[in-house]
C-alpha positions in Angstrom: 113.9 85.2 59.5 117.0 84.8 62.1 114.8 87.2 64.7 111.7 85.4 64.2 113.3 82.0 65.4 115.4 83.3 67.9 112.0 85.2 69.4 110.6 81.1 69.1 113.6 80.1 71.0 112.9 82.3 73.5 110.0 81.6 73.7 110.4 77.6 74.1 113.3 78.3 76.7 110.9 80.2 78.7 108.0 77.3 78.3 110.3 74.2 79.2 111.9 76.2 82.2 112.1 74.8 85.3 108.5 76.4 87.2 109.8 75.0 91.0 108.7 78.5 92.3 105.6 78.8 90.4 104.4 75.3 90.9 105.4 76.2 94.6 103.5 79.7 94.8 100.3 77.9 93.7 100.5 75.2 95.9 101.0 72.3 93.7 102.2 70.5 96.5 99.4 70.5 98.6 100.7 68.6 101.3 97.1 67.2 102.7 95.7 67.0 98.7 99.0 64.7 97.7 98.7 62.6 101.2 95.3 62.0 100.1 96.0 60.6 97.1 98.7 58.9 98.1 96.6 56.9 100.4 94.1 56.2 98.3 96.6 54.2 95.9 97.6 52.5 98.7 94.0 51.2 99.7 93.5 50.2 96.3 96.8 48.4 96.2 96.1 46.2 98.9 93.0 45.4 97.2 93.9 44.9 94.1 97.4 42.9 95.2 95.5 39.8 96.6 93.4 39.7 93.6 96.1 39.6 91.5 98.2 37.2 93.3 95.4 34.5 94.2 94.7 34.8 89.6 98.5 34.4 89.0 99.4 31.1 91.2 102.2 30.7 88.3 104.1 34.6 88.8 106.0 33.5 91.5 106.9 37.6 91.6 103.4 39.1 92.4 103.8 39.0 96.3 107.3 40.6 96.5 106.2 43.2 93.4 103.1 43.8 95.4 104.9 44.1 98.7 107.4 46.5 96.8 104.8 48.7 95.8 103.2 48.8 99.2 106.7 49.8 101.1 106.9 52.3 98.1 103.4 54.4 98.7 104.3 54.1 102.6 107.7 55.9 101.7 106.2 58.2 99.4 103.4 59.4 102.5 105.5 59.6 104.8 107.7 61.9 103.1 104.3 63.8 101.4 103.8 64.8 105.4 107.2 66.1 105.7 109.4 69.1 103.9 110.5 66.2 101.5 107.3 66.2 99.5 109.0 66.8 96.0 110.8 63.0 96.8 107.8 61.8 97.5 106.1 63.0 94.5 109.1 61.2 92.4 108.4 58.2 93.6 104.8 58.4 93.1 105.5 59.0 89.6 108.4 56.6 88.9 106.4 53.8 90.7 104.4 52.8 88.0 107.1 52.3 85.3 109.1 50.5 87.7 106.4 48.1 88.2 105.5 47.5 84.5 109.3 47.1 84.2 109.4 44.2 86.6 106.1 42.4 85.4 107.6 42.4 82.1 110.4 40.9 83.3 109.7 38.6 85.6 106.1 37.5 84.4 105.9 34.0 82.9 104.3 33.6 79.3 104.8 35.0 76.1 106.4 38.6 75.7 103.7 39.7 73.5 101.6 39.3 76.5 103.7 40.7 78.7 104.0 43.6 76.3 100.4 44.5 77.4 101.4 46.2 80.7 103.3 48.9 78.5 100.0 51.3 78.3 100.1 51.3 82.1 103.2 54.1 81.3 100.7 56.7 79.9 99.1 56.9 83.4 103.1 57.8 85.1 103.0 60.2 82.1 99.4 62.1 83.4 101.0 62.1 87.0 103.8 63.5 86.1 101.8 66.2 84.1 99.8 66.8 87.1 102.8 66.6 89.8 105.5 67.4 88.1 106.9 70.6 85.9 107.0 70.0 82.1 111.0 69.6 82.4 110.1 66.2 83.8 107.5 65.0 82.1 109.2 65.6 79.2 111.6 63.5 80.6 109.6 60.9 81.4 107.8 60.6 78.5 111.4 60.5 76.5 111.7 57.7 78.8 108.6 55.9 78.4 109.2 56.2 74.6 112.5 54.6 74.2 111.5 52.0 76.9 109.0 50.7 74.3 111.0 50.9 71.3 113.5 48.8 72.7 111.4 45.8 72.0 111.7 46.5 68.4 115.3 44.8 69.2 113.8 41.9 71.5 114.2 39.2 69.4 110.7 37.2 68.6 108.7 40.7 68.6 107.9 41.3 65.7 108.0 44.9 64.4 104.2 45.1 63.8 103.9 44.5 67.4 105.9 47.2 69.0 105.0 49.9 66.8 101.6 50.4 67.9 102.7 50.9 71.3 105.5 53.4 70.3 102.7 55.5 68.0 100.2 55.2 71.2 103.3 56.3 73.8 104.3 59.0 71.3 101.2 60.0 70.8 99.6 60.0 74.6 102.7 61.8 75.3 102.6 64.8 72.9 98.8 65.1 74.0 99.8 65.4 77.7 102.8 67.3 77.2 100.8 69.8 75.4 98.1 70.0 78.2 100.8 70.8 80.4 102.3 73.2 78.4 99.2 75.1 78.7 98.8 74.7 82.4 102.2 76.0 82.8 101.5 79.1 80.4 98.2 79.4 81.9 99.5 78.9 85.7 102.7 81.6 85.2 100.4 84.3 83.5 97.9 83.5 87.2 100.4 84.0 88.7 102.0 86.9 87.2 98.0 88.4 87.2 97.7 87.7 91.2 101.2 89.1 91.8 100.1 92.6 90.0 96.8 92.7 92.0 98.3 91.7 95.0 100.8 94.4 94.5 98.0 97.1 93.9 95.9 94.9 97.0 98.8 96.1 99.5 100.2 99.4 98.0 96.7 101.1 97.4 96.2 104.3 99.5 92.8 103.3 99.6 91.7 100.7 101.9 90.3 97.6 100.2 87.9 94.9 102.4 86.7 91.5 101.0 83.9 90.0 102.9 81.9 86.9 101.9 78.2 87.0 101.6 77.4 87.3 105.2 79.5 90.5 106.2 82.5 88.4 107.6 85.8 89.8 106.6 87.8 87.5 104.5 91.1 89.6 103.8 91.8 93.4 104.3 95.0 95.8 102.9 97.7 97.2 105.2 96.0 100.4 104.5 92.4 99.1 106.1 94.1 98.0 109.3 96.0 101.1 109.6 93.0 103.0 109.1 91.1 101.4 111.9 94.0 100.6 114.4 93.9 96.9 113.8 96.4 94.2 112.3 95.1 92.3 109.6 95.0 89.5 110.9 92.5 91.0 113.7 90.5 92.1 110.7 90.1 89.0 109.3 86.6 87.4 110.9 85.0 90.1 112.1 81.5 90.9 110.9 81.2 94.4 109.0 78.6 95.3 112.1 81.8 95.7 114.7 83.4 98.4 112.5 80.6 100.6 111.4 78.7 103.1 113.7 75.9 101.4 115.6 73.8 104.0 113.6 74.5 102.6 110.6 74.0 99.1 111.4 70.6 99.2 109.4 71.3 101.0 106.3 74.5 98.9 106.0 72.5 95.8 105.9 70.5 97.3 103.6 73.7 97.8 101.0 74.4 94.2 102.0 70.8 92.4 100.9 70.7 95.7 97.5 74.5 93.7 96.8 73.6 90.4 96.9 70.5 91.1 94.4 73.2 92.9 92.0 71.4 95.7 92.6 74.1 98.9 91.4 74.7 100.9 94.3 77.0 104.5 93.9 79.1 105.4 96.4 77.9 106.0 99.9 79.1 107.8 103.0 79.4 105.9 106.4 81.0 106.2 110.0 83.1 103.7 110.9 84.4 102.8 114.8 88.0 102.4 115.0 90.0 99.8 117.9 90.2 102.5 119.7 86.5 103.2 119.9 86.9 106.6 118.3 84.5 107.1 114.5 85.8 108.8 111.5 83.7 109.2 108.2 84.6 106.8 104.9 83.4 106.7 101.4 83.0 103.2 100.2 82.2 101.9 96.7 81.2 98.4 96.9 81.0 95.4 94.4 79.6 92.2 94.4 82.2 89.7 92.9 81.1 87.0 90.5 82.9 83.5 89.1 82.8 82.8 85.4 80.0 81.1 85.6 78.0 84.3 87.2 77.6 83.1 91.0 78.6 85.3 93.8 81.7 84.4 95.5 82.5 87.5 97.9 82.1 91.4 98.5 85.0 93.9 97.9 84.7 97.4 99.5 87.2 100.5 98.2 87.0 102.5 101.5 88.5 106.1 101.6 89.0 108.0 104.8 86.6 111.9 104.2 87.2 113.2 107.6 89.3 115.9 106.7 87.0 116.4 103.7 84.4 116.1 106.1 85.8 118.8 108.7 86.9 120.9 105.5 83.2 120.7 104.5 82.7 122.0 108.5 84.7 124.7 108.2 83.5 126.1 105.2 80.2 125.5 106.1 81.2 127.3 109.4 82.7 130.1 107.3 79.7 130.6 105.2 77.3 130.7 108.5 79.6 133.3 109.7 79.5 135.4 106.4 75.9 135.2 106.4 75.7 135.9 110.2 78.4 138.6 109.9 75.6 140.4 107.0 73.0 140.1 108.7 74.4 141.8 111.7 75.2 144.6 109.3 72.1 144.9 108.5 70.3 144.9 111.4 72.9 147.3 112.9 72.4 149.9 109.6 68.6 149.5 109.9 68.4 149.9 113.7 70.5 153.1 113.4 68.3 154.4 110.9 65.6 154.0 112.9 66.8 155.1 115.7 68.0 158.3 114.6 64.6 159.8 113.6 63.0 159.8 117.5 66.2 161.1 118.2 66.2 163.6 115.8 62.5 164.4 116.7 63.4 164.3 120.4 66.4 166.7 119.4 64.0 169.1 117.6 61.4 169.4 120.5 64.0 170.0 123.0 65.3 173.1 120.6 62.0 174.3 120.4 61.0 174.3 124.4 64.1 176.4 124.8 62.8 178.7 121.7 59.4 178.5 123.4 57.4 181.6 124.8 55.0 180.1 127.0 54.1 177.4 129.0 51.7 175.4 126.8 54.2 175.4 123.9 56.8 174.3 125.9 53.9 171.6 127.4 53.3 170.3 123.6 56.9 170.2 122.6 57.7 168.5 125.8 54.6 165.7 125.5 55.7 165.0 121.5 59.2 164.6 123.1 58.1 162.1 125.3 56.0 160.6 122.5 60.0 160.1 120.9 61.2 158.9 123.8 58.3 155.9 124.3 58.8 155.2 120.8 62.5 155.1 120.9 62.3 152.6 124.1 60.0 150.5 122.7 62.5 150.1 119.6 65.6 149.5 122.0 63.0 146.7 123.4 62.1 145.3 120.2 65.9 145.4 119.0 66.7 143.2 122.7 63.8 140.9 122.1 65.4 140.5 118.6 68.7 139.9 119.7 67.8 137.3 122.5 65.8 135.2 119.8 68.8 135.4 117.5 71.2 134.2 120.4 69.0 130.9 120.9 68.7 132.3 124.7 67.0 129.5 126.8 63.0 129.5 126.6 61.0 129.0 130.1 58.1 126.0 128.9 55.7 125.0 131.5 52.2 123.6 131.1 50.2 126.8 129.8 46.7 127.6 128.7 46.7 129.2 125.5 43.2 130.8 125.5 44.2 132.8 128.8 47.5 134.4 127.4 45.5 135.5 124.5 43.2 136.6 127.0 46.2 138.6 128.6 47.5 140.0 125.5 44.3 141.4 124.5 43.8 143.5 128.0 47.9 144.5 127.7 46.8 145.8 124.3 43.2 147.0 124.6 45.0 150.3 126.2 45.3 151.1 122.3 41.9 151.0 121.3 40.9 153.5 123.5 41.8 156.3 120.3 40.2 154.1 118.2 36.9 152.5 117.0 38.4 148.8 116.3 36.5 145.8 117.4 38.7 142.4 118.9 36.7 139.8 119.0 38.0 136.7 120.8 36.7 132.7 119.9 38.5 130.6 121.6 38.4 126.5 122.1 37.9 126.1 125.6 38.7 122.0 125.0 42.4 122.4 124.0 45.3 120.8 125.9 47.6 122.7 127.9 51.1 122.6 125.8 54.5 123.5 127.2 55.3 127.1 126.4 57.5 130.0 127.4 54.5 132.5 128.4 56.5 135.7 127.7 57.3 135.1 124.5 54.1 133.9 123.4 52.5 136.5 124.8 55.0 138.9 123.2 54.2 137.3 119.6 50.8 137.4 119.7 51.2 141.0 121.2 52.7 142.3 117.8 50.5 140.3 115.6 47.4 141.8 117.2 49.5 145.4 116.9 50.4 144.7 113.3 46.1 143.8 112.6 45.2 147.0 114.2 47.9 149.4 112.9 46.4 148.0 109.3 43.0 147.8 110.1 40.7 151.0 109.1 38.9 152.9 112.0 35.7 150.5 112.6 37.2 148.0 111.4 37.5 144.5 113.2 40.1 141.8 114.6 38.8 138.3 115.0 41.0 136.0 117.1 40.4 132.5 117.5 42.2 129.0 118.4 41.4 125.7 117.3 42.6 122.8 117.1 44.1 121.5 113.6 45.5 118.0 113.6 48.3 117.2 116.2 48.5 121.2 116.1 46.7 123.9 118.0 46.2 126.7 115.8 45.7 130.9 116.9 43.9 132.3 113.7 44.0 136.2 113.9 41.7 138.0 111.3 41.3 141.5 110.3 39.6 143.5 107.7 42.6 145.8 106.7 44.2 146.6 103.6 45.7 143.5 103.3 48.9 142.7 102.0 49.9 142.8 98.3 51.1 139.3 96.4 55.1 140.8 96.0 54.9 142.3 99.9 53.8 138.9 101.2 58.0 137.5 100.1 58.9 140.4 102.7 56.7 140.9 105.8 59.0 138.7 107.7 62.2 140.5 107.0 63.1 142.7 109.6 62.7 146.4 109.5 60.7 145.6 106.3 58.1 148.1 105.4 55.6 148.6 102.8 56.9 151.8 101.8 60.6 152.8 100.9 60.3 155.8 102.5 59.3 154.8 106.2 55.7 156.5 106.4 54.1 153.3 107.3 53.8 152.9 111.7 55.9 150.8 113.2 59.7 149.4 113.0 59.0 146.7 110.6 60.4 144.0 113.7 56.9 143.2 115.2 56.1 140.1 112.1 59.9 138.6 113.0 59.5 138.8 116.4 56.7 137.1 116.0 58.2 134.3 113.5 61.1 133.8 116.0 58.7 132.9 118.6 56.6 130.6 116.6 59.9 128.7 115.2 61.7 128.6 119.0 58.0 126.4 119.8 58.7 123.8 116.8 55.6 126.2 115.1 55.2 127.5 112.0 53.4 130.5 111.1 51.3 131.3 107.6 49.7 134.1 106.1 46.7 134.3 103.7 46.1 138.1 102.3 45.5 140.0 99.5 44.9 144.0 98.9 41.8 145.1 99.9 40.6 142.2 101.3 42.3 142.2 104.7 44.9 139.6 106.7 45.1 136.3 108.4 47.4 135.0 110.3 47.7 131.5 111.8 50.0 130.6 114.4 50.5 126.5 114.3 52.1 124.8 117.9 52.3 121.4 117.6 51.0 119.3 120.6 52.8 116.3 120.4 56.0 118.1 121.2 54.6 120.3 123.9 52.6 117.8 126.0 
């Protein structure tokens, strides 16, 4: 029982405290708020004085009580306006039962009607409530209270009288004393709730931004001026458009307008421009912040600095390019040695057998299919360069070319292999396409191994149709063939390098002429596609776009 009370005790202590520095922390004592109130009871006293004076020709004490009450609110706004305000609050508040005190004693008439002005004290009361901590209100209530029931000792009032004005004072009082009991718990446990967020406001490694509804900075952390180069109070009015990246001008007001609808938005990456003028990358979670009664009142931003996430994402990024490049280096280098090594081993063989050799037209055929090796061995080392060059993104020559005529060109370079044969090319071409900007060589040197990848696959007799069209905003080289054609699983591979369709390497060529050929095509902004199935020969269309290359 004893714990229980002293916890109450405690607990009243702490209510009837003295809240100077809480009243003072929430600006009770608005200086321009109190000045204005203080005037307007002085406008209203010197209208109501005259009234009351010219309706009272027989209380000789009107003029100097109203006179007294002027000089009073003058006092009391002058020292509003300077660091006295607390004084001038006191008289504010005391004013009132001051005056009722001199009316009653100084007005002519009956005491019973004099009695009347006592109701007057609730209003000091409700001042004092509003001004005032709830020490002194209790106070003045206490004071208001036996005021009154010292007319139960006036002789000639009778008890009757005066004790409806005690219960109304008593009553009044308890009722505002209450209400400002509440205020008080209500005001400390504001307070207390805006000293923790103002703690986590300026101690938060994350940098916080409130804006209002148009972008304007209203109040910024330590952390979001640190962050930026700027004081806070440099942050403070300046619109969200001179911090972000010109870039992201756009999709920031974007966020702004999806905010203001309450539309949910998840986190979102952004570049923002320090004082300095140099950018780093943020993460920001934004929030539109709503009053109790559901209206917007302003915009708070959690920002987080991700550049060294960013340039951690770079270098791993970087890494994994590397890796990738590092593999494929392998194994381009394994396959290139592995083709390499059978002309030189067939080159080594012939060269054994000319010295093994009798007479001269044995050693004429070994030296001829030694030569054979050697061609074919140079024009891998040439393939292997071309290769490498397109892999090193080595500058391409563009100038305005006509595509029909390097077709034209590649055909003659490679019509000195159908002399063996009994192929048919058969050239369409669009004489009414545009010039576009190309790099003749290595145009020439794509379509090249396409039209030597149609005929190494083609049958004798069999036929390669080439023709160009245009397709769109593309220009288009179709080149058909009546081959073999290319099986549903092979068509995943034809554009790997030294990709065959045997494991074994019976099949012609080196298995770089179809990634040459891609390279190309992709260094032009191209693309290049493949329709084919076994049996039923090949087509390949190159794509160059003309918007690009005119």
């Amino acid at each position: 029982m004893s714990s229980i009370l002293n916890r109450w005790k405690r607990y009243w202590q702490q209510i009837i405290q003295s809240t100077d520095n809480l009243l003072q922390a929430e600006n009770q004592y608005d200086k321009r708020l109190l000045s204005t109130l203080t005037v307007a009871l002085l406008i209203a006293t010197m209208i109501i004085s005259p009234i009351w004076i010219a309706s009272n020709p027989n209380f000789k004490a009107t003029l100097p009580i109203s006179v007294g009450l002027v000089f009073a609110l003058l006092i009391a706004w002058y020292l509003i306006r300077t660091q006295h305000a607390r004084i001038g609050v006191y008289i504010l508040v005391g004013l009132l039962p001051c005056t009722v005190a001199a009316v009653i004693v100084t007005a002519p008439g009956p005491i019973m009607d004099r009695m009347l002005s006592l109701n007057f004290l609730v209003v000091s009361i409700l001042l004092a409530s509003i001004l005032l901590d709830l020490r002194a209100t209790v106070i003045l209530a206490i004071v208001n209270i036996l005021g009154t029931s010292a007319f139960f000792f006036v002789p000639g009032v009778p008890f009757a009288i005066t004790y409806p004005y005690v219960v109304y004072q008593a009553l009044m009082s308890a009722l505002l004393i209450v209400t400002t009991i509440m205020r008080t718990v209500y005001l400390r446990r504001l307070h207390q709730s805006e000293r923790r967020y103002r703690s986590l406001f300026e101690q938060s490694n994350d940098a916080v931004f409130m804006l209002n509804l148009d972008g304007i900075h209203l109040e910024v952390n330590q952390r979001a001026a640190d962050m930026l180069g700027y004081t806070p109070e440099e942050l403070a009015g300046l619109s969200f458009k001179e911090i972000v990246s010109l870039s992201d001008h756009s999709s920031s007001e974007a966020v702004l307008d999806n905010l203001k609808t309450n539309t949910f938005l998840p986190p979102y990456e952004r570049l923002f421009r320090k004082k300095d003028g140099t950018e780093l990358s943020v993460e920001i979670n934004a929030e539109l912040v709503r009053d109790t009664d559901g209206q917007p009142i302003h915009i708070q931003s959690i920002v987080r600095d991700i550049s060294e996430r960013k340039r951690a994402q770079e270098r791993a990024q970087a890494q994994a390019l590397e890796q990738e490049r590092m593999q494929l280096l392998t194994n381009f280098v394994t396959n290139a040695s592995h083709e390499i090594r059978t002309p030189l081993a067939l080159i080594n063989t012939n060269m054994y057998l000319m010295t093994k050799a009798t007479d001269e037209q044995q050693r004429q055929r070994y030296a001829q299919q030694g030569e054979r090796s050697v061609m074919q061995l140079r024009k891998l080392v040439d393939m292997i360069l071309s290769m490498t060059k397109l892999d090193s993104s080595v500058p391409l020559a563009y100038k305005p070319s006509d595509i029909n005529s390097l077709i034209s060109q590649a055909m003659s370079h490679i019509s000195q292999r159908l002399k063996d044969t009994t192929h048919t090319i058969v050239f369409d071409p669009d004489i009414s396409l545009p010039q576009l900007q190309l790099d003749e060589h290595w145009i020439s040197e794509a379509v090249i191994n396409l039209l030597d990848n149609a005929i190494r696959f083609t049958p004798e007799g069999g036929t390669i149709s080439v023709r160009t069209y245009r397709q769109d905003s593309y220009v288009v080289i179709e080149i058909k063939d009546t081959g073999i054609g290319i099986g549903e699983d092979a068509l995943a591979h034809i554009f790997e390098r030294f990709w065959r369709l045997d494991e074994v390497h019976t099949t012609p060529g080196f298995g770089l002429g179809l990634p040459i050929a891609e390279a190309v095509v992709k260094r032009h902004s191209g693309k290049i596609e493949v329709e084919s199935a076994l049996g039923s020969g090949s087509i390949f269309k190159v794509s160059l776009p003309i918007a690009e290359a005119s």
